[in-house]
Wavefront OBJ file of the C-alpha trace (Angstrom):
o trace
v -5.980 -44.865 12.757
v -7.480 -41.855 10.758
v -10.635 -43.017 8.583
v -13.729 -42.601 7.591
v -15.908 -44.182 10.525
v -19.371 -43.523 9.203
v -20.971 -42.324 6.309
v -25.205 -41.877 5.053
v -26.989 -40.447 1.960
v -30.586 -39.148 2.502
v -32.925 -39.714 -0.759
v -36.245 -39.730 -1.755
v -36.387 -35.918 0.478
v -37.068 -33.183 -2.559
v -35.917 -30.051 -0.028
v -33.230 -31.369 0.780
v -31.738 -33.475 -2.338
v -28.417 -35.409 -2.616
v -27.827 -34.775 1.471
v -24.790 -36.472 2.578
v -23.558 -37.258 6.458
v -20.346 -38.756 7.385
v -17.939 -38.280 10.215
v -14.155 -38.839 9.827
v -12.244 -39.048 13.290
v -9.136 -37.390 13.060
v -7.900 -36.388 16.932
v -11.206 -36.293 17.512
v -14.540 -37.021 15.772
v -15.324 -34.635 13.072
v -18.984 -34.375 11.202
v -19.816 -33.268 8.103
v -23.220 -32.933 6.335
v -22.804 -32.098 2.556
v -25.390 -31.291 -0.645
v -22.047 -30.877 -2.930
v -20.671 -34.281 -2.358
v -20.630 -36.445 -5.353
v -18.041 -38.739 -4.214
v -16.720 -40.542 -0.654
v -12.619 -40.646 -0.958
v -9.448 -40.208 0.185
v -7.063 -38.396 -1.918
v -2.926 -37.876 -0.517
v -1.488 -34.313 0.690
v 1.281 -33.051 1.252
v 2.499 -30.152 3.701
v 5.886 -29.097 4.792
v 6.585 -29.866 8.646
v 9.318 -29.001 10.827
v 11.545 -32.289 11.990
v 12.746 -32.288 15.524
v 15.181 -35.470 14.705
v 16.526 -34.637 11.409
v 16.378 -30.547 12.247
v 15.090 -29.579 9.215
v 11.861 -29.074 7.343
v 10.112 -32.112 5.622
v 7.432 -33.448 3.458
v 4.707 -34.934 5.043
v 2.269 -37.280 3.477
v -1.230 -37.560 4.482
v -4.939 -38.624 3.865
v -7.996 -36.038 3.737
v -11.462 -36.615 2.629
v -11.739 -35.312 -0.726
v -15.137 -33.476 0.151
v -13.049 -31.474 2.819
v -10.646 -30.963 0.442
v -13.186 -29.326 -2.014
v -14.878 -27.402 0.744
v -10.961 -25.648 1.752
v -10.323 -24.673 -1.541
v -14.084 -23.667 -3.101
v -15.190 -21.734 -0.294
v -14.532 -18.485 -1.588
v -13.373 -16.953 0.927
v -15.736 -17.321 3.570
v -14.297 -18.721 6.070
v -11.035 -16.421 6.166
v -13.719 -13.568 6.128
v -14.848 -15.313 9.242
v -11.517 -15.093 10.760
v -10.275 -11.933 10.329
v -13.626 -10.478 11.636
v -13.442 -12.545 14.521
v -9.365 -11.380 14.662
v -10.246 -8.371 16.483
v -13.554 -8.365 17.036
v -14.870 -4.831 18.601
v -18.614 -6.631 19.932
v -17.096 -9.451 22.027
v -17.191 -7.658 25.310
v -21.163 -6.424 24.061
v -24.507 -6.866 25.576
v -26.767 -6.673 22.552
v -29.945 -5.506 24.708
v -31.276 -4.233 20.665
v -31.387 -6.706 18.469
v -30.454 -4.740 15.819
v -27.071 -3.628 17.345
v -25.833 -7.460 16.615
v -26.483 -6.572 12.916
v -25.236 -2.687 12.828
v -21.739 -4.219 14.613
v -21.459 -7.177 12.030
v -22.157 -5.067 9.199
v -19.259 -2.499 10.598
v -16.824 -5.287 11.097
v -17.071 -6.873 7.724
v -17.110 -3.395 6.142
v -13.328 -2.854 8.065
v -12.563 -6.594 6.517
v -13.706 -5.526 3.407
v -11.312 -2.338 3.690
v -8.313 -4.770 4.557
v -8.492 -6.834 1.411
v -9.109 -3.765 -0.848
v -5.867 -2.279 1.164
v -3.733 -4.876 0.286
v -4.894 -5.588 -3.289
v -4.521 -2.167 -4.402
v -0.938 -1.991 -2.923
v 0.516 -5.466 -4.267
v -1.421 -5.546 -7.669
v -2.037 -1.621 -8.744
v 0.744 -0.125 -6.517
v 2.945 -2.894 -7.067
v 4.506 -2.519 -3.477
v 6.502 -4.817 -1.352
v 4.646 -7.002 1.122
v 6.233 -6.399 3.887
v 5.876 -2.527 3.640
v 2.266 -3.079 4.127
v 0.572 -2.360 7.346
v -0.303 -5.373 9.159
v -4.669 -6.004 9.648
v -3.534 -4.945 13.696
v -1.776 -2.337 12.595
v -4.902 -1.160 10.097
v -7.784 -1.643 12.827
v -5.380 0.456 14.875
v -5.138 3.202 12.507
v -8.812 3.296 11.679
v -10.049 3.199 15.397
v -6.992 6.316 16.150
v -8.625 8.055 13.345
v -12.032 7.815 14.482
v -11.049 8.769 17.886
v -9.345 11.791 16.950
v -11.262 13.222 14.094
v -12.102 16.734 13.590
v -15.861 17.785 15.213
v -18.675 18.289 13.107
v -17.638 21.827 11.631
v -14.660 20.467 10.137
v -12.158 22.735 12.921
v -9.165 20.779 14.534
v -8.302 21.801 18.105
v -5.170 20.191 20.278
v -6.723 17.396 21.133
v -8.186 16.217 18.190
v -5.803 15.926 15.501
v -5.644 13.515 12.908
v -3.232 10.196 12.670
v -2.033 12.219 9.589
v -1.176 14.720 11.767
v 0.335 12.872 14.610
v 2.409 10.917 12.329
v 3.909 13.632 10.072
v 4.584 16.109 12.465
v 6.552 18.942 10.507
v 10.094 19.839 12.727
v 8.767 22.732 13.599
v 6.461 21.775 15.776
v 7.964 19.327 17.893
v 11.161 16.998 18.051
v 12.535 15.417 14.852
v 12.200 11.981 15.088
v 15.610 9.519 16.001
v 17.005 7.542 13.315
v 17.528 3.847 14.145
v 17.734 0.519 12.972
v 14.223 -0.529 14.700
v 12.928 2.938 13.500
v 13.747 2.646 9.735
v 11.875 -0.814 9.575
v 10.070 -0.455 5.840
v 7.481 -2.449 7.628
v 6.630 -1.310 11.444
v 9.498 0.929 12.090
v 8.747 4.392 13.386
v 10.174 6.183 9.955
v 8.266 3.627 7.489
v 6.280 7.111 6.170
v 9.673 7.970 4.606
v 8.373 5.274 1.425
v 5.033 6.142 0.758
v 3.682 7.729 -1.990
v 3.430 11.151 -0.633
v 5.047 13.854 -1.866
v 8.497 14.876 0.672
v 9.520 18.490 0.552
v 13.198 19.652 2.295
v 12.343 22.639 4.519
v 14.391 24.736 7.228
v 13.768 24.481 10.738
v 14.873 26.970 13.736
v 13.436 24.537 16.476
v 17.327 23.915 16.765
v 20.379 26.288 15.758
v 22.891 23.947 14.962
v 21.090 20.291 13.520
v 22.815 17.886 12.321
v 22.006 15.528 9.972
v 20.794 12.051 11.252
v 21.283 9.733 9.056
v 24.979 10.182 8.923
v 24.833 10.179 12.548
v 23.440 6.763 12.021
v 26.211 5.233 10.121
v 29.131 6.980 11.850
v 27.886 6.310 15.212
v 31.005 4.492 16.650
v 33.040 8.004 15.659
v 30.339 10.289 16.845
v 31.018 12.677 13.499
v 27.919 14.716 13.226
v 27.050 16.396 9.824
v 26.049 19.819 10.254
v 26.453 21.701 6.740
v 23.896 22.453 4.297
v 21.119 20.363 6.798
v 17.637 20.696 6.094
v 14.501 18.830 7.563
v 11.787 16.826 5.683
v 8.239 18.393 6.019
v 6.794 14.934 6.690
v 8.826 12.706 8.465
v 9.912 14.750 10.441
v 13.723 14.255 10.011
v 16.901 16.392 9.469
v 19.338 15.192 6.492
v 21.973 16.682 4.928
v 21.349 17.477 0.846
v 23.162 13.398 0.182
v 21.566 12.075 2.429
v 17.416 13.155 1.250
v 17.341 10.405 -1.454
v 18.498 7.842 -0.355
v 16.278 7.890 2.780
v 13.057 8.385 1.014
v 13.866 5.718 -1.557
v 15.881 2.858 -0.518
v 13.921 0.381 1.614
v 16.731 -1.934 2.665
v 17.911 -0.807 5.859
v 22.117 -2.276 5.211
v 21.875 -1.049 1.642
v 21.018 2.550 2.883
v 23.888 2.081 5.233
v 26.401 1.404 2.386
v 24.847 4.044 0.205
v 24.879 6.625 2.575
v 28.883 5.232 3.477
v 29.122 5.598 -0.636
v 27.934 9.291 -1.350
v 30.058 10.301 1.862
v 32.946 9.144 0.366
v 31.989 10.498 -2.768
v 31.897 13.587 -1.312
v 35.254 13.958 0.408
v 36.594 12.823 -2.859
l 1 2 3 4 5 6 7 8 9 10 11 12 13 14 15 16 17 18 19 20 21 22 23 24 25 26 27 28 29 30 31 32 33 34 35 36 37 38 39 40 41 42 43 44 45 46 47 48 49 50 51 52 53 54 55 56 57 58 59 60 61 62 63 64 65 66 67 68 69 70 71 72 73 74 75 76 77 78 79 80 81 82 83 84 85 86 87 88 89 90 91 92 93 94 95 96 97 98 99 100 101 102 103 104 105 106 107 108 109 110 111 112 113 114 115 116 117 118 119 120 121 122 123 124 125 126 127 128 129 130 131 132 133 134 135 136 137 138 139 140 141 142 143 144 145 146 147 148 149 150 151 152 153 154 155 156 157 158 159 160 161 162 163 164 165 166 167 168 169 170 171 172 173 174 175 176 177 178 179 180 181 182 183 184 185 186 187 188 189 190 191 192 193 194 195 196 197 198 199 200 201 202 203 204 205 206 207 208 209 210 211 212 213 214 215 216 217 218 219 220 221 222 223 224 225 226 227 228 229 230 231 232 233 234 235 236 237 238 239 240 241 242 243 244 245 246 247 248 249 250 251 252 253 254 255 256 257 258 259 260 261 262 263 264 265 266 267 268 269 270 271 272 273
């Protein structure tokens, strides 16, 4: 049974006042030395848990130690610093042979943590986005470290091989392939085309990388009848993309992948009408 086994309070010590050790053996012995603890109890939680018998999600009842309790909800923060620094951690693999380098890399790592939270703050509270068009922290370390690796030299120039992510990921059409238009690739969240929402500004432009485009988001929808759309077609400067004049709008504003199906299905029957 789950209890509290032990429990001690050092006095009469003026560095180190009020000191408090207990242990508490949940699947395993657990010890705890606190200078905040004012009080030893056990207080009921509850948590929703998955139910192999009745196939469903349940509430569960439990004990915790109050003091535990207090410590996972007053921490500020700390530990889930902790954890996304130690997420993906770029000095695992190191052999600090300076001993400043252990400081230099944590310093780095909880200035890209830092850059995380202030990412996702600004875009939920300021920018009032969805959550799940939000890059995930992978995703965000990725794009940092592609950015550092393919930054500009020191005189500013760009050659071939060092372009920017900006530059890999908004390829204009004329300079190489447009893009294909999918299901997996319209994802608002990690698909391929999920530039098509942001906040930068999308301008139509013509293309002669092909003499007869088509546009691909009706090719999209009407793939079972193979129609392709080929009059008035122009491309978007930054996702790389050609669409037909009905078709601009609703790519670069609705996020729902089956409601740009129907809308696109809509203004094409608008259209013949």
């Amino acid at each position: 049974m789950r209890g509290l086994t032990k429990a001690a309070v050092l006095e009469g010590d003026a560095e180190c006042p009020n000191l408090v050790a207990f242990s508490v053996y949940d699947t395993k012995p657990v010890h705890f030395l606190s200078m905040s603890c004012t009080e030893l109890k056990w207080i009921e939680k509850v948590k929703i848990v998955f139910d192999k018998k009745e196939e469903k999600r349940v509430q569960l009842r439990f004990l915790r130690c109050k003091v535990n309790d207090d410590y996972n909800n007053g921490m500020n923060g700390v530990d889930m610093a902790d954890q996304l620094r130690g997420s993906y951690r770029i000095d695992r693999w190191m052999r600090k042979r300076k001993w400043w380098w252990a400081i230099w890399m944590w310093g780095i790592q909880v200035l890209l943590v830092n850059a995380y939270v202030l990412y996702k703050t600004a875009h939920l509270y300021m920018w009032k986005k969805n959550k799940k068009s939000l890059m995930s922290h992978y995703e965000f370390r990725r794009q940092i470290a592609l950015a550092w690796l393919l930054s500009g030299d020191e005189t500013g120039s760009k050659s071939k091989r060092t372009r920017t992510v900006s530059d890999m990921s908004t390829a204009t059409p004329s300079s190489n392939k447009s893009k294909k238009v999918s299901n997996a690739s319209l994802d608002p969240s990690n698909g391929a085309l999920r530039m098509r929402l942001d906040d930068d500004q999308h301008f139509p432009i013509f293309s002669t990388i092909t003499k007869r485009p088509c546009c691909s988001l009706c090719r999209w929808v009407e793939q079972e009848k193979d129609i392709k759309n080929r009059s008035g077609i122009i491309a978007c400067d930054k996702c790389n993309v050609f669409l037909c004049i009905g078709c601009f709008k609703p790519f670069h504003t609705v996020s729902s992948v089956s409601k740009l199906r129907s809308e696109v299905l809509k203004n094409k029957q608008v259209s013949k009408e």
